[in-house]
N, C-alpha and C positions, 0 to 999 in steps of 0.2 A: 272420539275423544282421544287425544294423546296422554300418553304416560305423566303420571307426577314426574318420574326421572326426569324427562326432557324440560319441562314444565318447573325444572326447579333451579336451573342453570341461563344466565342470562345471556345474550346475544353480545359476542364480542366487540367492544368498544373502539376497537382498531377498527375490525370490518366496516362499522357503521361509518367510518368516516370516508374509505376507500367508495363505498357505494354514495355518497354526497360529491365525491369528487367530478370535477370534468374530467375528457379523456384528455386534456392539454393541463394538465395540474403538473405542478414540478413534487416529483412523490420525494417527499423525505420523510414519510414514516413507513415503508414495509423490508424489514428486516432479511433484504434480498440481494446478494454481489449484481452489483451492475455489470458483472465481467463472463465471458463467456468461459468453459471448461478449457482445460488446455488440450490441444488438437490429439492427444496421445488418447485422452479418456475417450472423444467421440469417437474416433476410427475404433476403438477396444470394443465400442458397442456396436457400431456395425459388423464387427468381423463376429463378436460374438453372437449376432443373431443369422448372420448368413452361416455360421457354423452349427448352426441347429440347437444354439442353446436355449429352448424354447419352449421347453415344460418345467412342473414343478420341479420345484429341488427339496431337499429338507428341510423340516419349520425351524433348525436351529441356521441355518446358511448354508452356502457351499465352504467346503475347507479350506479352499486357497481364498477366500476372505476372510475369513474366521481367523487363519492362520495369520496374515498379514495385518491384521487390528491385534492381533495377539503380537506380533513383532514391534508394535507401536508401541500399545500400554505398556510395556515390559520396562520401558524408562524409567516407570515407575516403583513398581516391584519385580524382581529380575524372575520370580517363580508363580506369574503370571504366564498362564498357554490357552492353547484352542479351546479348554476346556472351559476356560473363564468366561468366553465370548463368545454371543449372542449378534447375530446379523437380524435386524426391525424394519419394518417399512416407514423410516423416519424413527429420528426422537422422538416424535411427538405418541406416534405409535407405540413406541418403546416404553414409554412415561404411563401407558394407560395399562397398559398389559402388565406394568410393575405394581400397580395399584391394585389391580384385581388380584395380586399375587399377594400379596403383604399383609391385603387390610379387610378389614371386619366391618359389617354397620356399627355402630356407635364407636368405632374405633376414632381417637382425635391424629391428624397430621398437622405437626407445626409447619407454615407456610410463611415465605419472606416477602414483604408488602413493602414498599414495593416490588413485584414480584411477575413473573413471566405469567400470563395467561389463563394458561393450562393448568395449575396447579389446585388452584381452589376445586372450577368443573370433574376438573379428575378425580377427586375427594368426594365430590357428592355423589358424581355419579356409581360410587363403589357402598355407599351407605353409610363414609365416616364424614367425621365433621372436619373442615379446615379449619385450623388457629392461626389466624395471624401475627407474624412478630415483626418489630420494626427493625429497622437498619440505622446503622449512627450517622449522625449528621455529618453531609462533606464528605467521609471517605465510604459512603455505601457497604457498610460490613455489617453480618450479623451484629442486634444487638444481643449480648450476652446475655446479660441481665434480664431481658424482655423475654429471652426463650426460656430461663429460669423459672420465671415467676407464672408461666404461661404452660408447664407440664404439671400432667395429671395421671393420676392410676388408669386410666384411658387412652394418655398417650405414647402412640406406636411405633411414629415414625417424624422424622425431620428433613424437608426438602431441603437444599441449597444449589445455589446455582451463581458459579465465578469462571470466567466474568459472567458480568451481571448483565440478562435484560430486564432490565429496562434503565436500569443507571452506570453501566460501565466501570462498577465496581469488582476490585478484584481480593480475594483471601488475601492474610498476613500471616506467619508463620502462628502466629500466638493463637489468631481466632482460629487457626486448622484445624491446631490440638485442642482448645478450649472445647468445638466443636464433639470431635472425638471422646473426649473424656465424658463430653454430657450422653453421648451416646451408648457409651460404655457405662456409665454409672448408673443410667434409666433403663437400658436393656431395651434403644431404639433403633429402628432399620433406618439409615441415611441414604435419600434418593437426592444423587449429586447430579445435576444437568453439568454437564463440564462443555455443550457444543462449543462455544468461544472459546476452548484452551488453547489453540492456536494464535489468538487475537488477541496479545500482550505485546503493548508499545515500551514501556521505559526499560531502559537497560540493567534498572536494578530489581528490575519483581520478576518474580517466580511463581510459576502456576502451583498448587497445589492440589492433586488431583488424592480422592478417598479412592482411587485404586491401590494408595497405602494403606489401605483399613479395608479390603476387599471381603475380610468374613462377615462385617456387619453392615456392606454401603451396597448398592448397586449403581452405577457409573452409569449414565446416560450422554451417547456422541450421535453426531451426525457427518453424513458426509456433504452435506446442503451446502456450508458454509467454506469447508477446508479445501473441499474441490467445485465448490460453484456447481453444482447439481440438484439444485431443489426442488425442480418436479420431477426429479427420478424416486422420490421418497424412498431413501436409504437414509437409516442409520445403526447404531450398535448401541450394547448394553454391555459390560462384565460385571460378573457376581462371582459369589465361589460357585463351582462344578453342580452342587448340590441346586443352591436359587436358579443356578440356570436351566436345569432339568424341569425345576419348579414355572418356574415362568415360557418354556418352549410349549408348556400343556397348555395355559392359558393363550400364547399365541396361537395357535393350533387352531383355538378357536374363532382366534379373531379373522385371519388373514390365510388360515393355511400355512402359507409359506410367503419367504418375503420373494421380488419379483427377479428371476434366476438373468437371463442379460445384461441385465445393469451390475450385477455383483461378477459376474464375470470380465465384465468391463472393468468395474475397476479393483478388480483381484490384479487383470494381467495389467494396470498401470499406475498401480500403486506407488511405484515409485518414482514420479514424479513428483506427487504431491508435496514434499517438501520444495523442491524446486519455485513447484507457484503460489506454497506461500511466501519462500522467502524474494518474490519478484513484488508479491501484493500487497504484503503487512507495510513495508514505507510507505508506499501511496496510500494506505489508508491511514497513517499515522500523520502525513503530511494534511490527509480531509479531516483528521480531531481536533487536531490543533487550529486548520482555519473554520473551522464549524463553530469550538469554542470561544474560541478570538473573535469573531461575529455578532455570537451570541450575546457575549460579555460586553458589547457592544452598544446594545441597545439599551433602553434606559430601560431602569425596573428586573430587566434577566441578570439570573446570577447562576453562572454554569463553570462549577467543578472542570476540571478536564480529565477526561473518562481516562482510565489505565487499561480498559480494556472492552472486546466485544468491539461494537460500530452505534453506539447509541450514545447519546448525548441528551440530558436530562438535568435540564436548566430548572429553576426556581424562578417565579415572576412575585412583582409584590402588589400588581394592578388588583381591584376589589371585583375579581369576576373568576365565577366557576372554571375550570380547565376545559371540561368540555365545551362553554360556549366560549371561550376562545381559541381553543381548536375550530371550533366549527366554521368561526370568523374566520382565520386562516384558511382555510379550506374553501369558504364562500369565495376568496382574496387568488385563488390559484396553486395555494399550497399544500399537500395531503403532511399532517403531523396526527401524533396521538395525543390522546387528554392525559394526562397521569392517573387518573381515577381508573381507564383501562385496568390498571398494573395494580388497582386496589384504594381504597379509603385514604389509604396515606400518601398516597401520591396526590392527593389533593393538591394544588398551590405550586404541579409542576407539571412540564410539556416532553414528549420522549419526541427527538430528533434523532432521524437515522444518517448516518455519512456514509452508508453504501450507497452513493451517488456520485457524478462527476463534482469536480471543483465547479468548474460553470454552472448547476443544478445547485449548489449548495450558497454561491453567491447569489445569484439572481432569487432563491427561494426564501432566502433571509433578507435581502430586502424589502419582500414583497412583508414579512412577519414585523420587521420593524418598521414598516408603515404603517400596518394593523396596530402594533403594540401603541405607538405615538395616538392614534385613530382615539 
């Protein structure tokens, strides 16, 4: 017999569609750069394992990653260092290991519905409850109000995550602080997924990252996304000195340590990475704009145009579940997710990824507006 734990979390609604798909499906739902790393990071990892780097390292990172994410976030708050920063075998890893650090059984986490994934399972599987809160319509932001009305002497802790997956929604200067203040007033730990902070298209928005509120937030990044490495599972966390001490023991137990080549890989080519985001971010801002233009296209789809992230998270107004027209889509040649994935509230909407070619993203939304007219 399996555990109640496993037994109490459900089978991801993204996956399910991935394993319905044919192997000739145009994917426009997995959250993946269609681009390869830039040639500096693979050779980093060759030289780094022909140079012997090939046993454990420490379960906080090596220094010279540590150090160099620490040179990063500093944009942020200038009295951010190595000490703040935690090297993870991915985010996702990083997200679970902050959960076991933080929280209690009957402990409540407010969660953003639509919302990544991971957040609710990570919740259960630590013994607290998830609270879901909504997002305001059109511009995908906390809704304030909903996260108000929705804290209790139970609750602990508040997720966010800008940009957004599943809707490409990104903070506003007002909701940052509104955030902050409710944190500071209820005396709750803020777990900020920030992996898309690289992944802001308009010239006038500004990330806002709770590396400015480092004694009460724990920052969740990845390298998955910013250098195109996502089956190396790397990513990072900062906390103040003290939570990262806190949470290096619960890694400890998870993973040991994260995996020593690949952080040396991209210790010694870290700087590049700005380089290839600023070659990537136009092309993928040139696939949001013709992704939503598409969209917007078809009758019945009503699609915001994302500010940030690579997702695209249309509204339909046809009288049928999300997942079984995901599924239709998918029967049709096209891999998307159902909104339901992302939570209850994403009922009545479809999550389209643009980390695909232009030609993938044309040809796959025709195939969708034939399904939708169908």
């Amino acid at each position: 017999m399996i555990s109640k734990r496993v037994r109490s979390i459900k089978p991801s609604g993204i996956r399910a569609m991935f394993e319905m798909a044919t192997k000739d499906s145009i994917n426009l739902g997995l959250g993946e750069l269609d681009l390869e790393p830039p040639q500096e990071v693979t050779d980093a990892l060759k030289q780094a394992a022909d140079q012997g780097r090939n046993r454990y390292c420490p379960t906080k990172g090596i220094d010279e990653l540590r150090s160099a994410v620490a040179s990063k976030v500093s944009r942020y708050r200038r009295d951010l260092s190595i000490d703040n920063v935690m090297i993870t075998c991915s985010g996702t890893q990083g997200a679970i290991a902050t959960y076991q650090t933080l929280f209690d059984p009957d402990d409540e986490v407010l969660i953003p519905e639509p919302g990544f994934v991971l957040y609710e399972p990570d919740a259960i599987l630590v013994g607290a409850r998830p609270v879901p809160y909504g997002m305001t319509e059109g511009t995908f932001m906390p809704d304030i109000d909903d996260i108000m009305g929705s804290i209790t002497s139970k609750t602990k802790g508040l997720v966010v995550n800008s940009p957004s997956n599943p809707t490409g929604g990104i903070l506003d200067r007002e909701t940052f602080k509104a955030l902050c203040d409710i944190a500071d007033d209820h005396d709750l730990w803020i777990i900020s997924d920030e992996v898309y902070e690289d992944f802001i298209y308009d010239p006038d928005a500004t990330h806002y990252s709770f590396n400015e509120r480092i004694e009460r937030s724990v920052v969740l990044n990845s390298f998955s996304k910013s250098l195109a490495v996502p089956g190396w599972r790397l990513g990072y966390l900062t906390a103040s000195p003290e939570l990262v001490n806190e949470i290096s023991k619960m890694q400890y137990h998870l993973v040991a340590a994260p995996p020593t080549p690949q952080q040396y890989a991209l210790a010694a080519s870290f700087h590049v990475q700005q380089r290839f985001l600023d070659e990537i971010v136009p092309l993928f801002d040139r696939r949001r704009k013709l992704m939503a233009g598409l969209l917007n296209e078809i009758e019945g789809f009503h699609c915001p145009v994302p500010k940030g992230a690579f997702y695209a998270f249309p509204s339909y107004d046809m009288p049928i579940p999300s997942h079984d027209l995901a599924l239709r889509i998918v029967k049709a040649g096209v891999i998307v997710a159902p909104g339901t994935a992302f939570g209850e509230r994403g009922e009545g909407h479809l999550r389209f990824s643009y980390a695909a070619s232009e030609e993938s993203i044309v040809k796959g939304l025709e195939i969708v507006k034939r399904v939708a007219e169908e």
